[in-house]
C-alpha positions as CSV (number, residue, x, y, z in Angstrom):
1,X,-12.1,-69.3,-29.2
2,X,-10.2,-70.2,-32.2
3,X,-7.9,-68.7,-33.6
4,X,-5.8,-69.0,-37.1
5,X,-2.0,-68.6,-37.6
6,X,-1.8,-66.5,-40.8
7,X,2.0,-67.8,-41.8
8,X,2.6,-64.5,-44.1
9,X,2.1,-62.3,-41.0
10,X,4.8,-64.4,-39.1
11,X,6.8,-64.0,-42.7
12,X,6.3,-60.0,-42.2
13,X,6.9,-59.5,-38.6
14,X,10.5,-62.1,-39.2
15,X,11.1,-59.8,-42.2
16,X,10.6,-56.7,-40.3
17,X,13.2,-57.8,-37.3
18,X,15.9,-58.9,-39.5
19,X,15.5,-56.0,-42.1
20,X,14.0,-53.5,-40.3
21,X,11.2,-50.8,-41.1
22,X,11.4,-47.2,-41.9
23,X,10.7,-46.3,-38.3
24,X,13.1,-48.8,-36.8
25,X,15.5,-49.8,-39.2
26,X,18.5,-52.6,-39.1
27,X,20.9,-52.0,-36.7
28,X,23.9,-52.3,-38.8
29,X,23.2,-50.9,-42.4
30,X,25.7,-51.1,-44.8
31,X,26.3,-50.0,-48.5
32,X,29.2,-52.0,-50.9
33,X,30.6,-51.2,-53.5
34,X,33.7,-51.8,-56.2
35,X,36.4,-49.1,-56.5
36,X,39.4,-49.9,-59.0
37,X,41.4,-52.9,-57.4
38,X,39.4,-52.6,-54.4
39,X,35.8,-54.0,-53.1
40,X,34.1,-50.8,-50.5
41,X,32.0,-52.0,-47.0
42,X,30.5,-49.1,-45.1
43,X,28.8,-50.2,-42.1
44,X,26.6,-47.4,-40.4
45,X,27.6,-47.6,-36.3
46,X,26.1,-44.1,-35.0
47,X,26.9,-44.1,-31.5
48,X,29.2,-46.6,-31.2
49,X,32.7,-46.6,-29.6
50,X,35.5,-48.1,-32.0
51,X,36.8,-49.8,-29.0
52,X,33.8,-51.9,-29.3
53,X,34.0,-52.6,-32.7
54,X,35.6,-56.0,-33.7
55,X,36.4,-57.3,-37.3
56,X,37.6,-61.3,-37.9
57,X,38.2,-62.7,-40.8
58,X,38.4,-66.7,-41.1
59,X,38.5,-68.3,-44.8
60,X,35.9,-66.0,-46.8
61,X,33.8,-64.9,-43.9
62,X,33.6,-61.6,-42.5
63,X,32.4,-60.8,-39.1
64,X,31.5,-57.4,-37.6
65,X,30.8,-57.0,-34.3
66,X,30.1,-53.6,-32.4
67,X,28.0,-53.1,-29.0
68,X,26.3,-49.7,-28.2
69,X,25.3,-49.2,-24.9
70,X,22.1,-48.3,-23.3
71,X,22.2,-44.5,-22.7
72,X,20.1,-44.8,-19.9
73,X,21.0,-45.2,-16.2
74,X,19.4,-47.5,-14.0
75,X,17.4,-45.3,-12.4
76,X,16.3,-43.5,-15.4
77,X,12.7,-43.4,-16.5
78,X,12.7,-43.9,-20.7
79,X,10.2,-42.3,-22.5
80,X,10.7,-43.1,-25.9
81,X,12.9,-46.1,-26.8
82,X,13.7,-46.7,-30.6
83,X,17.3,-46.9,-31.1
84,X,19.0,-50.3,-31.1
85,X,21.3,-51.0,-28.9
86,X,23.2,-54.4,-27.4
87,X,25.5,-55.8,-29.2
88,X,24.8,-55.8,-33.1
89,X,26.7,-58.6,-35.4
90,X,26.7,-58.9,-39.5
91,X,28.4,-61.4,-41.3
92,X,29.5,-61.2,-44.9
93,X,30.8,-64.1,-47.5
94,X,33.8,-62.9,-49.0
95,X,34.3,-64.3,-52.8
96,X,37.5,-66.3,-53.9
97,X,38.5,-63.3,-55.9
98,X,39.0,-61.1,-52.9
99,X,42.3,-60.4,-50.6
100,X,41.5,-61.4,-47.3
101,X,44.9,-60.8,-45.8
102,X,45.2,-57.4,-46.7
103,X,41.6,-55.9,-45.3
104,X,41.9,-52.5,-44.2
105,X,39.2,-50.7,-42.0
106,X,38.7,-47.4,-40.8
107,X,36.3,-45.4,-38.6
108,X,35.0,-41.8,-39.3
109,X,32.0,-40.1,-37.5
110,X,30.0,-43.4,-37.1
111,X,31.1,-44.9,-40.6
112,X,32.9,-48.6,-40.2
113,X,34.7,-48.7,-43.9
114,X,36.2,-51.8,-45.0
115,X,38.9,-52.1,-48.1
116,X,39.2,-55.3,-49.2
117,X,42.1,-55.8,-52.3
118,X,41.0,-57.9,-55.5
119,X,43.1,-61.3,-55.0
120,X,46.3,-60.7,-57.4
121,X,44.8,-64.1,-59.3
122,X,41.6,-62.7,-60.1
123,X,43.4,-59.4,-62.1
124,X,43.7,-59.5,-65.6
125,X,47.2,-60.5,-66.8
126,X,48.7,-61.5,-70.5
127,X,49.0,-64.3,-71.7
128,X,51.4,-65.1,-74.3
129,X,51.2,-67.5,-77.2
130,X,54.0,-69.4,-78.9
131,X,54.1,-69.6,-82.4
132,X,56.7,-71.1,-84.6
133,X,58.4,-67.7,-86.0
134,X,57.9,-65.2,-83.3
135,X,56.2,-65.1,-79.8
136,X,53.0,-62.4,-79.3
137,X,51.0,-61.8,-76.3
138,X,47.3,-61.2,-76.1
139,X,45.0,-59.8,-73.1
140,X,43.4,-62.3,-70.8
């Protein structure tokens, strides 16, 4: 029998693992935003202890790692089996322009939220110009 390797299935089904689908989605979701002086990470984690939630930070990269455990004993029969668990980990690349010293994080009802300061070198600031009769400063 011969059979073909269709490499856009392969491309769909690699997709659909690292992505996720609406019935089983990514196991660590996550929204970002910008708020004032500030750049927003919310990781969803339902179901996971914040004791087994662990944040590093080394140069610009950002690593979450959280572990949810399998609800089910060992001598328990599952019936239906969709949500993730193990232990889930996300990276992010942080820009120059971002604070890496000063990350805060926080954890409400399954919500990982990361605040992340704008570097003080990458805020506006005035510059001001010499001239021969009288100094003046414009925005940067």
């Amino acid at each position: 029998m011969l059979m073909r390797t269709d490499p856009f299935r392969e491309l769909d089904r690699l997709a659909q693992q690292v992505l996720g689908t609406a019935a089983r989605p990514a196991a660590m979701p996550m929204d970002a935003w910008r708020e004032d002086q500030e750049f927003v990470v919310a990781f969803d984690l339902p179901g996971v202890s914040v004791d087994s939630v662990d944040l590093d930070v080394e140069r610009n990269v950002l690593t979450v790692r959280a572990e949810r455990p399998d609800p089910a004993g060992k001598d328990t029969e599952l019936v239906a089996s969709e949500r993730p668990r193990g232990v889930f980990s996300r990276q992010l690349i942080l820009g120059d322009t971002l604070d890496t010293e000063h990350v805060k994080a926080s954890y409400d009802a399954g919500v990982l939220t990361l605040r992340i300061p704008v570097a003080e070198k990458a805020k506006p600031r005035k510059i001001e110009i010499e001239t021969k009769g009288a100094k003046q400063e414009i925005a940067a």
